[in-house]
N, C-alpha and C positions, 0 to 999 in steps of 0.2 A: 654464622653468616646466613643470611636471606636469600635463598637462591631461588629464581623463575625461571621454569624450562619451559620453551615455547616453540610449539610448531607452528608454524605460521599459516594461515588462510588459501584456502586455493585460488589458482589464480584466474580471475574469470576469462580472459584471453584465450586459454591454454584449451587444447585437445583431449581432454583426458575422460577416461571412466569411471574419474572421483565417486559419482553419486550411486553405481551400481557394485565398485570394491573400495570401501571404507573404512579402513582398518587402526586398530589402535598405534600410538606411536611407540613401538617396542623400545628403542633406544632411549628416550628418555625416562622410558618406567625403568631402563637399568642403570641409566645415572642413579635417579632418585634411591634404587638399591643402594650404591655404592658412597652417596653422598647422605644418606639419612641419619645416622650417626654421629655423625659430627657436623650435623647443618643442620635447618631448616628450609625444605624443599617443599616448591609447590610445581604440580603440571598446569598449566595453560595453556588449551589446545583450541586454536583459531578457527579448524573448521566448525568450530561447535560453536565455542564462546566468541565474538569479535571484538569487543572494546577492551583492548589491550592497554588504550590511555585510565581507563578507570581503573584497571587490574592494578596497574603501577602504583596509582595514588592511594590504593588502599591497603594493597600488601606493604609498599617501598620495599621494595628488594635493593640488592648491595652488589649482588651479578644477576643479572639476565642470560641466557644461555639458549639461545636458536639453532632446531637442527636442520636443514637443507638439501634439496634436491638441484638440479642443473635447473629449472622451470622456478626457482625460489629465490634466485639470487635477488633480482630488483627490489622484492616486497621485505626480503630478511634485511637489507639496506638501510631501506624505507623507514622499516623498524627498530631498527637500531638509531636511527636516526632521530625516532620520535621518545627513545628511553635518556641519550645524551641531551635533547633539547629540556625534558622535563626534569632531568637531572646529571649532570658533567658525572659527577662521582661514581655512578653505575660501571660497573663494570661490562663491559659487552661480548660475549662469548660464541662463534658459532663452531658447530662439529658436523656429520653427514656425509652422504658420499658426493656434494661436489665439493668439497673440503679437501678429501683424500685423491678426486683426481684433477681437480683445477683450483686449488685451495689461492692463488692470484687473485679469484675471480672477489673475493674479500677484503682485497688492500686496500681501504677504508680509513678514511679520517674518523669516524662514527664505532669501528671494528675493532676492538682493545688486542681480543685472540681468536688464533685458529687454530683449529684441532684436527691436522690432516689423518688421524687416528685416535681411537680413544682405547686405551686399557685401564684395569682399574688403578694399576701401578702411576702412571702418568697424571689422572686425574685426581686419585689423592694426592700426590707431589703438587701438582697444579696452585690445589685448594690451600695447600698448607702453605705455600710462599706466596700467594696470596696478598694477603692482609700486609706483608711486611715487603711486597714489590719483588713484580717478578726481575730476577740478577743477573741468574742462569739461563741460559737454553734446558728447554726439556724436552725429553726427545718425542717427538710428533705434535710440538705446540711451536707454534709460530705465532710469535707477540710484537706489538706496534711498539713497544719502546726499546723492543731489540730489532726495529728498522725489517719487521718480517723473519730473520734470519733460522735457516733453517741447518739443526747438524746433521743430517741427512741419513740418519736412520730410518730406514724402511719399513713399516711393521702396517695392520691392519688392524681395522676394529675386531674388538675380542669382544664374542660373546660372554655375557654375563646374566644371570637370574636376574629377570625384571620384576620389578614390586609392581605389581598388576594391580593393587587396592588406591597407587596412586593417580589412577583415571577412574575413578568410582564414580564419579559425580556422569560421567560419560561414556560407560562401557554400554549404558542400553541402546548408544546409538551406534557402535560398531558393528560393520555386519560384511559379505561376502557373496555378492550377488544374492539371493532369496537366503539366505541361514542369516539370521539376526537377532538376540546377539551374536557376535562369534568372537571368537581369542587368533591369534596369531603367533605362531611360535617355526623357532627353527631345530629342527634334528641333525642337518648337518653341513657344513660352511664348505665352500669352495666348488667350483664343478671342470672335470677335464676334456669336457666337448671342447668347449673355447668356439662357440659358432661365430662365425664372422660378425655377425652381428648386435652379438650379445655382451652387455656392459659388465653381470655379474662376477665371471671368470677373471675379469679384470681386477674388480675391489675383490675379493674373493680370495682369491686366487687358482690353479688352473688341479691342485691336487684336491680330491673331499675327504675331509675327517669328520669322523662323530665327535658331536658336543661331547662335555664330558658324562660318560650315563647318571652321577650321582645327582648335577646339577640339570639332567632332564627330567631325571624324576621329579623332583621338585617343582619345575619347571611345569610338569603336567599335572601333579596335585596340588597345586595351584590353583589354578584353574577353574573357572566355576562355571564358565557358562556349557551350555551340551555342543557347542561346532567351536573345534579348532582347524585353524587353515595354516597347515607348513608351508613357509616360504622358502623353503628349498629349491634349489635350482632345478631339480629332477629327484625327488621322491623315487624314484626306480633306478635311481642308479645301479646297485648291488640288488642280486638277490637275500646275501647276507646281509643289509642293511636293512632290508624290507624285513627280512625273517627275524630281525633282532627286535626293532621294533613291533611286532607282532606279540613276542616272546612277552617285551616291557609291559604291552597292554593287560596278557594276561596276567601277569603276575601284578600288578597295581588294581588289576579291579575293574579297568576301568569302562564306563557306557558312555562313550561319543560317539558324535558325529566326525568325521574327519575326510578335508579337503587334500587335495594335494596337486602339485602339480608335476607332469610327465612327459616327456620324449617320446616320442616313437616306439625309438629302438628298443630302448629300456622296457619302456611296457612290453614288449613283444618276450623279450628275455626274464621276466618273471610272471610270464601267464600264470605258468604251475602256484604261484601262492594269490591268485585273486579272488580263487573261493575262500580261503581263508582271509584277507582280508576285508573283503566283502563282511563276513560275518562278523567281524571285529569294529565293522562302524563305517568304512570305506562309502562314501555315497558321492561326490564328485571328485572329477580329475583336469584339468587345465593340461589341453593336450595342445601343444605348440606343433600343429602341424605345417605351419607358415604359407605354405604354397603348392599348386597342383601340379607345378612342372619338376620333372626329376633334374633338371639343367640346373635349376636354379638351387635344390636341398644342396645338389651335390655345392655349389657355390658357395651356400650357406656353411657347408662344412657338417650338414646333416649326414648320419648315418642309418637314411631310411629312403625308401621309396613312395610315390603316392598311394602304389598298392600295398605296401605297408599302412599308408595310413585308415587305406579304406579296413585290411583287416583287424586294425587295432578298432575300429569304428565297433563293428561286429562280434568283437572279441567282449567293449565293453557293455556295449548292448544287452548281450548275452546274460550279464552276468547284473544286469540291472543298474550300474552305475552311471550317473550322467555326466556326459560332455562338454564342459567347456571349453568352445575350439579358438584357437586363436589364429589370425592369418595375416601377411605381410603384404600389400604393393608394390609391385617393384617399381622402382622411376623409367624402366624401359617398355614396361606393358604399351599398348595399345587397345582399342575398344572389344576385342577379341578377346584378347587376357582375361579383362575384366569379365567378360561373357564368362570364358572357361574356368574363373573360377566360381561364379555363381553357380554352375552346374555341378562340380565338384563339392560344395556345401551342401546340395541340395542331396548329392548322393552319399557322403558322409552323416548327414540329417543327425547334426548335434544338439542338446538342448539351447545351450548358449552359445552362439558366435561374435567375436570380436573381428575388426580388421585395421591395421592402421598401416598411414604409407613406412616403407623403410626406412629408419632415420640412424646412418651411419656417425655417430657418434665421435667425438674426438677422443683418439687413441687406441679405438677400435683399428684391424684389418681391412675393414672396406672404406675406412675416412679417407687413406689415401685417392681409392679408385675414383670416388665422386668430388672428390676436394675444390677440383674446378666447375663444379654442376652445384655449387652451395647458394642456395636463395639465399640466405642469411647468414651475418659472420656468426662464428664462435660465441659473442658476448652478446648477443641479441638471445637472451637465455628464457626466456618467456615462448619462442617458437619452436626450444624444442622440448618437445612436449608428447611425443611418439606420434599425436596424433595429425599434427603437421605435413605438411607436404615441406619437407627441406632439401630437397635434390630435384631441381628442373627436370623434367618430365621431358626424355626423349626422341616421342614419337607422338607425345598429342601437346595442346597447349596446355596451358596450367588450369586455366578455369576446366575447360572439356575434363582433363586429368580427376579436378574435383567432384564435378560431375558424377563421373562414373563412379567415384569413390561415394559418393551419399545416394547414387540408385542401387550399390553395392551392401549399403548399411542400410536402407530401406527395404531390401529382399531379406536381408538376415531379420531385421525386428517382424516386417511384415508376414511372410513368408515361411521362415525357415524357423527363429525361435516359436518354442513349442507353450503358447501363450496359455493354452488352458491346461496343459500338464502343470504346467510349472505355476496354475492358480491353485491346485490339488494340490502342489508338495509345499508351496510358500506361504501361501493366503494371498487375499488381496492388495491388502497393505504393502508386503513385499515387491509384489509384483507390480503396484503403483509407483514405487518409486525405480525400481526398474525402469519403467515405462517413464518418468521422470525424465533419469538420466539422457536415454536414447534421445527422448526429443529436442533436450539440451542439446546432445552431440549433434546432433539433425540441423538447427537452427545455427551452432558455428559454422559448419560445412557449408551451408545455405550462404552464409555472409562472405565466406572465404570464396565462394562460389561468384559472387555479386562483384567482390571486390577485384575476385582474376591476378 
């Protein structure tokens, strides 16, 4: 069979820091693993390539297969829409995580299956009844000619080794803020903070296990480009996970670069191994410190303080490592807020800072709280988008709100990102398209600003 996996195009509406973390589409390089054997599989990746109607007409594939975020739903639709108009026969496939937490959002005349989890057991099952009509229920595939139905097995996407040679045509455009190329990999699933806020723990789940080491190895000699970025929920979880991974580097050999992202807390509880990691490849960290007030972490369900964050600042300073800090709006701030956390970035003085309002998500702990403060329902899925404003703003209007939200990302690009460091570690290039994205962000906020 002729299979096309597709990721579908960003969405130009949408809030995001697409242009500054750009990263490859790991799950479909693990389909294509799983399916290469016994199919013919091709990647189609829409941020890169866009004419999806040519793609059809010259490949003709027999399934298509779209994977999905909550911000994808309209356009994976769209698209599927446009594979049944050029051809009924297609089969139409999507998987991803709003599949697994609002897989609804796909009950589609256009939508054949839905894959609220993908394991390789399912998917081969899938692929082989198939061609001869799906009869059965399988379990985490919810299909249109069994009316959606679903047997209500619970399970999660399962990592699998990605065939990374199947985005070849597009790996030189993958990158992570200034490292480009870069790879993307995970060391290990699930995380037990559970912050209020945060979607991961959710698809995830709330305990973390290491992949399996045999299947990370591989997974890392793989590999070809010098930056790989863990998408882990907290890289510093364990000391023992840090030290184990350390352990793998030596013994494989290996000379990366390596991204990661971190807690607070975590980072504070294995100082003791950051010289060693340091000298293993360690060069930035995505430090989610979200907020300057300690009211609000402890709310968050953080287990850290502000002066924790400032000494984790300091800590990795020290040690040479740069900061990418990330920071959260709350809908109850007022022009103050916004002041005290400008000054609060200024004294953390990270390389990169992000900031986006808080958007309580459906199924999350804080959906409840703001539920009746929702600018837009549930299925208006294109606004949420992290970087939206989705909870009416408390104590200021919504425009003023935005406002201060774009003179707040204005002090970070202007200001506080560290523009000629980061011409010295990136090059130009790099940091053009950085400078790219920002003004992109700058110019939504601006509209979103106009429009009130």
């Amino acid at each position: 069979m002729r299979i096309l996996l597709v990721r579908p195009p960003r969405i130009k509406q949408a809030v995001t820091v697409g242009e500054m973390m750009f990263s490859e589409p790991l799950g479909l390089e693990m389909l294509n693993r799983v399916l290469r054997s016994d199919h013919q599989v091709k990647i189609f990746d829409m941020m890169i390539d866009e004419d999806l109607r040519s793609e059809l007409e010259s490949y003709r594939p027999q399934a298509v297969g779209f994977t999905s975020l909550c911000v994808d739903v309209g356009k994976v639709l769209q698209l599927s829409g446009l594979v049944k108009e050029l051809d009924p026969s297609i089969t139409t496939i999507v998987g991803g995580t709003q599949c697994l937490l609002r897989p609804e959002s796909f009950f589609d005349e256009t939508m054949d299956h839905i894959f609220k989890f993908t394991t390789e057991n399912n998917l081969k099952r899938f692929f082989n009844m198939l061609e001869g009509g799906i009869s059965d229920i399988i379990p985490g595939v919810l299909s249109r000619e069994l009316s959606y139905k679903d047997e209500g097995t619970r399970g999660r996407n399962q990592y699998l080794l990605p065939d990374r040679t199947s985005t070849k045509k597009y790996r030189g455009s993958y990158s992570y803020f200034g490292y480009m190329p870069a790879a993307i990999m995970e060391y290990g699933t699930g995380c037990g903070k559970a912050c209020s806020f945060c979607l991961r723990w959710g698809i995830e789940g709330v305990e973390e296990k290491l992949i399996d080491p045999d299947l990370t190895r591989k997974d890392l000699l793989s590999i070809e480009e010098d930056t790989i970025m863990f998408i882990d929920n907290d890289f510093f979880s364990s000391a023992d996970k840090v030290s184990g991974f350390l352990g793998l580097v030596k013994e494989l050999g290996l000379k990366k670069n390596y991204i990661v992202y971190g807690s607070v807390e975590c980072i504070l509880s294995c100082r003791e191994l950051l010289p060693e990691f340091v000298d293993a490849g360690l060069k930035a960290v995505l430090v989610g410190y979200e907020t300057f007030s300690d009211v609000e972490l402890m709310d968050y369900r953080k287990r850290a303080t502000a002066a924790d964050s400032k000494e984790v600042s300091r800590l990795l300073k020290a040690y040479k490592v740069d900061v990418w800090a990330s920071f959260m709006a709350h809908p109850d701030w007022e022009k103050d807020d916004f002041k005290a956390l400008r000054r609060f970035i200024g004294s953390l003085s990270p390389e990169i800072s992000t900031i986006n309002p808080l958007t309580p998500f459906p199924g999350l702990p804080i959906h409840k709280e703001f539920k009746d403060r929702l600018l837009f329902s549930e299925d208006d899925h294109e606004r949420w988008s992290f970087g939206q404003v989705v909870v009416k703003p408390s104590r200021m209007g919504l425009r003023s709100y935005y406002w201060e939200l774009m003179k707040t990302y204005l002090y970070i690009n202007l200001m506080s990102n560290k523009s000629t460091e980061m011409l010295k570690k990136y090059g130009f290039k790099s940091l053009l398209r950085i400078g790219k994205g920002s003004v992109s962000l700058s110019w939504k906020y601006l509209g979103l600003i106009i429009k009130g």
